[in-house]
VEXTOR-412848 format. One record per residue (C-alpha): residue number from 1; residue in one letter; x, y, z. Coordinates in nm, 2 decimals. Layout:
# residues N
REC_NUM_a_X_Y_Z;
...
END
This chain:
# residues 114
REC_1_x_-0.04_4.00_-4.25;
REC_2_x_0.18_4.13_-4.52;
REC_3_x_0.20_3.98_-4.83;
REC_4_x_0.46_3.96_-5.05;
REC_5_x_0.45_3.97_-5.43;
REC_6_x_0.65_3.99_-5.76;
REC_7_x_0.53_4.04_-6.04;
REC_8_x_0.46_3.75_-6.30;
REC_9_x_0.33_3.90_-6.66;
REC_10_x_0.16_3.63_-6.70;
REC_11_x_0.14_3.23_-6.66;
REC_12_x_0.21_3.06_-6.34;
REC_13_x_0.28_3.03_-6.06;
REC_14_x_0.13_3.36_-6.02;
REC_15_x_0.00_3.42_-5.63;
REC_16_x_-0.11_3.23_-5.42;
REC_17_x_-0.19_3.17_-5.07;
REC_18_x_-0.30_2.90_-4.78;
REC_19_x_-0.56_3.03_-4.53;
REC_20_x_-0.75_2.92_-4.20;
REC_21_x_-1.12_2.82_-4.32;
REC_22_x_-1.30_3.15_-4.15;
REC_23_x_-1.44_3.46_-4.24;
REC_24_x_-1.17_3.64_-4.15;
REC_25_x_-0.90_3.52_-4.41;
REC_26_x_-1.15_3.73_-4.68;
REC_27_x_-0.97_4.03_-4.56;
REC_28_x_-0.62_3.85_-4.65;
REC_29_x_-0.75_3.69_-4.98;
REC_30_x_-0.83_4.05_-5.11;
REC_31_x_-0.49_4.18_-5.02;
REC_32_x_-0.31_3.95_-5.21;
REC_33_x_-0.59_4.03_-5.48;
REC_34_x_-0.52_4.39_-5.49;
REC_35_x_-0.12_4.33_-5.51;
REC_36_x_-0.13_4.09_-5.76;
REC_37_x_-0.36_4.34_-5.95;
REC_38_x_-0.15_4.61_-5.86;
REC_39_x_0.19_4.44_-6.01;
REC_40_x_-0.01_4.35_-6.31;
REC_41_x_-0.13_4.71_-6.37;
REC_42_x_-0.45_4.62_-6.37;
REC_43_x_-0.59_4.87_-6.08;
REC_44_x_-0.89_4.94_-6.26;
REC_45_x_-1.04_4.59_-6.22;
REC_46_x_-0.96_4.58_-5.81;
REC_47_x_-1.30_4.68_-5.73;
REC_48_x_-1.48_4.39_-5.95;
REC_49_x_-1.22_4.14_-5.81;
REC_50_x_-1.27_4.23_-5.43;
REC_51_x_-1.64_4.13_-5.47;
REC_52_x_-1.57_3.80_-5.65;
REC_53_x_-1.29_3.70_-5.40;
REC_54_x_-1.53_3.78_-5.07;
REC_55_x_-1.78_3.58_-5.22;
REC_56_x_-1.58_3.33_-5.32;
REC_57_x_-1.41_3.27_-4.94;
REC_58_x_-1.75_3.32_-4.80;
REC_59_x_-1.86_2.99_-5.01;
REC_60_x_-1.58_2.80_-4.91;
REC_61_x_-1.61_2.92_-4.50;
REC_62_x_-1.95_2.78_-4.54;
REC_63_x_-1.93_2.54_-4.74;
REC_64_x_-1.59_2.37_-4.68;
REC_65_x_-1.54_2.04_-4.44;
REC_66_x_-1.13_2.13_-4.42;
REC_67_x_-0.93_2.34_-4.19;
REC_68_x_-0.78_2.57_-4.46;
REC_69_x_-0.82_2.67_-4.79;
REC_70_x_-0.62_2.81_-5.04;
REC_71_x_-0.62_3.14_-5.24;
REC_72_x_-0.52_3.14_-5.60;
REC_73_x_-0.45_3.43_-5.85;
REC_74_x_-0.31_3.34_-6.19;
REC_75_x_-0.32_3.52_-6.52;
REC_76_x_-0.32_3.28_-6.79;
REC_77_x_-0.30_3.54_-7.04;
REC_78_x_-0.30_3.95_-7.12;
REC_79_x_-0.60_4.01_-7.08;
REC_80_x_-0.73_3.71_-6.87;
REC_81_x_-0.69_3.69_-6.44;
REC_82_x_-0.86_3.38_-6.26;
REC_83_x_-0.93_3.42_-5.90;
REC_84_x_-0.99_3.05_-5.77;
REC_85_x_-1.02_2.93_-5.38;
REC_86_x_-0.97_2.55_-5.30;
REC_87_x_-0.99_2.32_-5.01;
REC_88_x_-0.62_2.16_-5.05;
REC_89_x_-0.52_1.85_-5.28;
REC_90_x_-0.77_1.54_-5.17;
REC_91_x_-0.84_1.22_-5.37;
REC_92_x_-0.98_1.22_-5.72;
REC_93_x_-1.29_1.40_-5.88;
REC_94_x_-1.32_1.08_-6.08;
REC_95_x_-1.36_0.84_-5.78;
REC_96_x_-1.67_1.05_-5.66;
REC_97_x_-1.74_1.24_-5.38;
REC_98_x_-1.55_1.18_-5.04;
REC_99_x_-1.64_1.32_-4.68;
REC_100_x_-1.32_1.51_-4.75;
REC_101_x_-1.45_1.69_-5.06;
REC_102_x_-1.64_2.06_-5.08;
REC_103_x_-1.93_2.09_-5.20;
REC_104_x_-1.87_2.22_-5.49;
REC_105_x_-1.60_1.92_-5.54;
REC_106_x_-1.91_1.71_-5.52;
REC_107_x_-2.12_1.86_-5.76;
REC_108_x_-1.81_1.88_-6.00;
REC_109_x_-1.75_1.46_-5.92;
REC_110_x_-2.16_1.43_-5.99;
REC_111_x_-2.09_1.56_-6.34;
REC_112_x_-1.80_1.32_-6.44;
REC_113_x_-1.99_1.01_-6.35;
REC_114_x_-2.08_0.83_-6.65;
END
């Protein structure tokens, strides 16, 4: 898969990416790490960001209850990149946690429960 990129100095909507739930789509997620990176000029932190994005898709391949999940790379600010992968929109944290939710959603639901 090739991805495509342009460059975004910071802000959104930066880069981003829908994949099938498997281990597979780690390889994908750290492409579109490494060229967001890349068009950032930010090659020296590649290396750091490849283990936090394989671990990050390995959580949500074993951890997830959808088919897909989504890859995320945004950088809010000069010196600040946020790698995020999320199961796709669902219902509201605040309502608590739905068959439909990841775990992590549920835990995250948990702690907004008065």
């Amino acid at each position: 898969m090739t991805v495509m990129a342009t460059p975004h100095p910071t802000g959104s909507p930066g880069y981003s990416e829908t994949l099938p739930r498997k281990p597979e789509s780690a390889a994908v997620a750290r492409t579109l790490v490494r060229t967001a990176l890349a068009a950032w000029g930010l090659e020296e932190h590649i290396d750091d960001a490849m283990v936090v994005i394989t671990e990050l898709v390995s959580n949500a391949v074993e951890h997830g209850r959808l088919a897909s999940i989504r890859v995320v790379v945004t950088r809010p600010a000069e010196h600040w990149v946020r790698l995020g992968v999320v199961d796709p929109p669902g219902p509201s944290l605040c309502c608590g946690p739905t068959p439909t939710e990841t775990r992590s959603a549920a835990v995250a639901s948990s702690w907004s429960t008065p």
